[in-house]
C-alpha positions in Angstrom: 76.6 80.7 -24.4 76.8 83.4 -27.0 74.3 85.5 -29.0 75.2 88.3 -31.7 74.0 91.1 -30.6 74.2 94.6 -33.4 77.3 92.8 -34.9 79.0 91.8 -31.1 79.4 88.3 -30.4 77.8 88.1 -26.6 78.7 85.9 -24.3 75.7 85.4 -21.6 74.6 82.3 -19.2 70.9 81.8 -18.6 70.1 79.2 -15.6 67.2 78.4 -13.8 63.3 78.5 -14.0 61.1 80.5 -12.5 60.9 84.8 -11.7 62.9 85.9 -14.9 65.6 88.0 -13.3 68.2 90.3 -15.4 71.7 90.7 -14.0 74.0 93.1 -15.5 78.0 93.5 -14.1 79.9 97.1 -13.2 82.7 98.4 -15.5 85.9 95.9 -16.1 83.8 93.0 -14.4 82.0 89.6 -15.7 78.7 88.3 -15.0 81.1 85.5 -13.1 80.6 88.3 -10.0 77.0 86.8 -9.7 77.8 83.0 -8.8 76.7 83.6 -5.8 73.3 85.8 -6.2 73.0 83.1 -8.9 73.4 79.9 -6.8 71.2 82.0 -3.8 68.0 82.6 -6.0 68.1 79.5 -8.0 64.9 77.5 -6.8 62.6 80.5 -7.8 64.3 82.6 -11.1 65.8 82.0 -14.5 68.7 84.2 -14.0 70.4 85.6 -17.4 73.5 87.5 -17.2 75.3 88.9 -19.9 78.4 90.1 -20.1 79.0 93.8 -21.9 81.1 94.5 -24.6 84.8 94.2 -23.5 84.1 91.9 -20.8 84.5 88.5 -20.5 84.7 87.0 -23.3 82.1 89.7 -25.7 83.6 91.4 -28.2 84.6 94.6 -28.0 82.9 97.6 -29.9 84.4 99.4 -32.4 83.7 102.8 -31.4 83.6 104.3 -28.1 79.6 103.7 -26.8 77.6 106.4 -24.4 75.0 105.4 -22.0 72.3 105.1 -24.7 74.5 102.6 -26.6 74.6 100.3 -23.6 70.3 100.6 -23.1 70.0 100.0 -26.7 72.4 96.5 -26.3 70.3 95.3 -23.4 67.0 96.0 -24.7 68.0 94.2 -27.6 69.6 91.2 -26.1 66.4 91.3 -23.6 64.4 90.7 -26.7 66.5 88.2 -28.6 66.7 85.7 -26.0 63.4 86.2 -24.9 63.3 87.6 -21.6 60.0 89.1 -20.8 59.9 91.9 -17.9 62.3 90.5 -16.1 63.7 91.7 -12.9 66.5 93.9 -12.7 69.8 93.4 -10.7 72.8 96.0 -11.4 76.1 96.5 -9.8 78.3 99.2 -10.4 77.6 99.9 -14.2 75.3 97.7 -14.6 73.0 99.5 -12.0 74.2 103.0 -14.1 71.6 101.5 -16.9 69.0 100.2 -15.4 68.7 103.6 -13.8 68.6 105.2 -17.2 66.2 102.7 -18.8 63.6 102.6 -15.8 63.9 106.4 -16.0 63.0 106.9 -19.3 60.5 104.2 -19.7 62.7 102.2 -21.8 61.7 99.1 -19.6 59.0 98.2 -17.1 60.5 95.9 -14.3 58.5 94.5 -11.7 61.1 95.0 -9.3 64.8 96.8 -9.5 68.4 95.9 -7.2 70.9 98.3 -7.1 74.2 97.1 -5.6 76.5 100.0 -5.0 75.3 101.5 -8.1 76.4 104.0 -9.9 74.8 106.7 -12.1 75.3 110.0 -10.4 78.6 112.3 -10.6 80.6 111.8 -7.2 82.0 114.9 -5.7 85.7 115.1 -5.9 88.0 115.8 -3.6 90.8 118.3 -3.3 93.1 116.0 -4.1 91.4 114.8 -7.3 90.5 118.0 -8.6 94.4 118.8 -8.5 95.3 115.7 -10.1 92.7 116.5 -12.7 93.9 119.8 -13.5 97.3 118.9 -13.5 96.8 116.2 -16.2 94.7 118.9 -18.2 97.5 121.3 -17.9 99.7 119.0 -18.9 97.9 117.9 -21.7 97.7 121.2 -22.9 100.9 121.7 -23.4 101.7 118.4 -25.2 99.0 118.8 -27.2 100.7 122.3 -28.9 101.7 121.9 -32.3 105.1 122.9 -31.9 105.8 119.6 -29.9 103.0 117.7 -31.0 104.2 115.1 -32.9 106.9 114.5 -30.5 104.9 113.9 -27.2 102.6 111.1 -27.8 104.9 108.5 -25.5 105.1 111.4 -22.7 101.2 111.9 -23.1 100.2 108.4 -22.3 102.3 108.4 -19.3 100.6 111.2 -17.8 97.7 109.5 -18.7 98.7 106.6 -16.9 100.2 108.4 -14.1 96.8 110.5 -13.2 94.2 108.4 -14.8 92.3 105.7 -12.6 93.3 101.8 -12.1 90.3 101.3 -14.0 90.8 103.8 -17.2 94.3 102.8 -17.6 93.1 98.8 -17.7 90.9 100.0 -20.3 92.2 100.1 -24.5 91.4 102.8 -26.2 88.1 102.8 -27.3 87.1 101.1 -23.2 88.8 104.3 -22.2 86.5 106.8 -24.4 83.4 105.2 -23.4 84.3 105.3 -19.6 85.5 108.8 -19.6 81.3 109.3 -21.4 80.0 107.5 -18.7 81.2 108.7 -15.4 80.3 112.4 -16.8 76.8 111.2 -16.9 74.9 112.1 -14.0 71.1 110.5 -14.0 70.0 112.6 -10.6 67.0 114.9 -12.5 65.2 111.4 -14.2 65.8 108.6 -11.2 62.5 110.1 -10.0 60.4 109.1 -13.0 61.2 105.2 -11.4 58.1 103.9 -9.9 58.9 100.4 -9.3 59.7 98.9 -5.9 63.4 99.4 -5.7 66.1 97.7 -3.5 69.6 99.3 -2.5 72.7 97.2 -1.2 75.8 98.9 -0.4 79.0 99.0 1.3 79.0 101.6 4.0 82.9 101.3 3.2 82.6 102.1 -0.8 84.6 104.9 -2.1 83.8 104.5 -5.8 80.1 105.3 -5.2 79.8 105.9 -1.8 76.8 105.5 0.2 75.8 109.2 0.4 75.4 108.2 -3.6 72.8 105.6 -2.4 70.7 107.7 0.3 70.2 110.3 -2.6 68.8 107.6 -5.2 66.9 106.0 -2.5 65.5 109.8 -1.4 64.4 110.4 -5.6 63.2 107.1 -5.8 59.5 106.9 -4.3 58.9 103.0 -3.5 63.0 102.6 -2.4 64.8 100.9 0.2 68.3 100.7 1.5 70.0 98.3 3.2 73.9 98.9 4.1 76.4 96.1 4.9 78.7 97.4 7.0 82.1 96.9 6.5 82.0 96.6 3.3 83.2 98.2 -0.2 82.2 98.6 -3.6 81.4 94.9 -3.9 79.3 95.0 -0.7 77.3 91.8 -2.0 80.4 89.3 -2.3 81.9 90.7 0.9 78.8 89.5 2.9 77.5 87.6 0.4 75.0 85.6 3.0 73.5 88.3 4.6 73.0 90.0 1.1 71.3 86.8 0.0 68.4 86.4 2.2 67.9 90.1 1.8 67.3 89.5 -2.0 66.0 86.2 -0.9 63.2 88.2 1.1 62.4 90.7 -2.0 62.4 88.6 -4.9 59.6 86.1 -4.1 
């Protein structure tokens, strides 16, 4: 199904009856990574997922979007289709803003999931603070006028040398907004959330690792967390039937 959303032609799916439930996907992803939380919680919710600009098959924007642009899509779409305090399910990305929106009031959920969520600035390591100064370096000096015009092609393969699997996946304008939102660190507003929250994550996830999730879980006041271990940034399809009954057991 599709909906136009501030001039984006949104592809969404909306299944079920019951506990409305909102389910936004993490950066480069689809709403197709919720089959199986869809298939799981069936019998009680209307699930609506929507896929976010650039993804699946939603139009991508024209300019390069913040974290604000994304709350304003969702409340929007929210409202359009008529989806009235739903539930709130986010992995990755998707979690990133329904942090920011339960933070500042923009919504009221009854209940929020975060799967491996992120929203805070990880801590780099040695290694990635050299290979982020040595692309900065090097971008400084192909960025001089004297050799400007003449270094675009060796720019954009230091860009795809150091930059992530993610950024380099991204076009242009993907690539803007994601270098916005991974400098976006929610850690002084999580505590304003006073709604019964529920962490899932990957003991094994190194794009937001768990220490990510026992400091959102200590600045939440009503949070849980419950670790699969073994798992990685997609702790929830890993182990997909033990992360089931535990949002079997919460959304009820």
């Amino acid at each position: 199904m599709f909906i136009n959303i501030n001039g984006i032609n949104t592809e969404y799916s909306d299944t079920g009856i019951g506990i409305p439930v909102l389910l936004l996907h993490g950066w480069g992803s689809s709403f197709d990574v919720y089959k199986g939380v869809i298939a799981a919680l069936s019998d009680r919710c209307r699930l609506v997922a929507v896929n976010f600009p650039g993804c699946g098959k939603t139009d991508t924007m024209k300019e390069p979007w913040r974290l604000e642009d994304y709350c304003d899509f969702v409340l929007k779409f929210i409202s359009e289709i008529g989806l009235e305090n739903p539930i709130m399910i986010g992995h990755s990305h998707g979690g990133r803003v329904i942090l920011k929106m339960a933070a500042e009031r923009l919504v009221n959920p009854p209940k929020i999931v975060l799967l491996d969520s992120a929203g805070l600035i990880p801590k780099k390591s040695a290694k990635q603070k050299l290979r982020a100064k040595s692309f900065k370096a090097i971008k400084g000096v192909l960025s001089l006028p004297i050799i400007k015009n003449h270094s675009q092609g060796l720019l954009d393969k230091a860009r795809r040398h150091y930059g992530s699997a993610d950024y380099n996946a991204a076009p242009e304008v993907l690539r803007k907004t994601l270098v916005s939102l991974v400098n976006t660190d929610l850690r002084d507003i999580i505590h304003n959330i006073s709604c019964p929250t529920l962490l899932i994550w990957g003991d094994k996830d190194t794009a937001t690792p768990l220490s990510d999730a026992k400091i959102i879980e200590g600045l939440i006041p009503d949070a849980g967390l419950c670790v699969l271990e073994g798992t990685g940034h997609y702790s929830f399809c890993e182990k997909p039937y033990q992360a089931h009954k535990i949002l079997q057991s919460f959304i009820k």
